[in-house]
C-alpha positions, -999 to 999 in steps of 0.1 A, spaced: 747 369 -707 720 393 -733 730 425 -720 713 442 -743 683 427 -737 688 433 -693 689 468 -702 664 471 -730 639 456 -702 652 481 -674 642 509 -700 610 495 -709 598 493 -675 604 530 -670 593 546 -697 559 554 -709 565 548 -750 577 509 -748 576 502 -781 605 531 -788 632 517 -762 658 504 -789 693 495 -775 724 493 -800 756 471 -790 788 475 -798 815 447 -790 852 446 -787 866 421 -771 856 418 -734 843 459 -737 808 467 -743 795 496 -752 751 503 -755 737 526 -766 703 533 -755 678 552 -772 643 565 -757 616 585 -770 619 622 -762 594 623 -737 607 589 -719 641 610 -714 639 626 -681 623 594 -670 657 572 -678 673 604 -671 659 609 -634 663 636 -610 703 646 -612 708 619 -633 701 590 -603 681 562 -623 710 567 -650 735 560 -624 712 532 -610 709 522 -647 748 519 -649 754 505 -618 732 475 -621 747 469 -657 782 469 -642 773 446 -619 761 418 -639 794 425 -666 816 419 -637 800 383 -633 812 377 -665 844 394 -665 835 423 -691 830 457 -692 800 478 -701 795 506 -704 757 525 -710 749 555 -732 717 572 -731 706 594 -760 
C-alpha cells in the first residue's frame, strides 16, 4: 500500500495551493514516518479547528497501516 501517495491525495483535496502538498517518507522497518508539507496559507486548513482534520488525517492513515500490519505515523509542517 502507497501511503504516501493516500495522504498526499487527502491533503490535496483540502487545500487551496495543490501543486505545493509535498509528502516525505521515511521507512524503518514496519514504522513509517511522513512528513507532510503545505503551503503556509493551506495550514489551518490541514490544521483545522483544534487540530480535528489533523486528527482525522491521522486516524484514517492508521487505519489503513493496520491492514498491513505497520505503523505510521503523520507530521504536518
Amino acid at each position: 500500500m502507497d501511503f504516501k501517495k493516500i495522504l498526499t491525495d487527502i491533503a490535496r483535496a483540502i487545500v487551496d495551493t495543490p501543486d505545493a502538498v509535498v509528502v516525505e517518507e521515511t521507512v524503518d522497518g514496519d514504522n513509517i514516518e511522513l512528513v507532510l508539507t503545505v503551503a503556509e496559507d493551506d495550514t489551518g486548513m490541514v490544521i483545522g479547528r483544534h487540530g480535528r482534520i489533523a486528527k482525522a488525517i491521522r486516524q484514517i492513515m492508521k487505519a489503513a497501516a493496520n491492514t498491513c500490519g505497520k505503523h505510521v505515523t503523520v507530521e504536518i509542517k
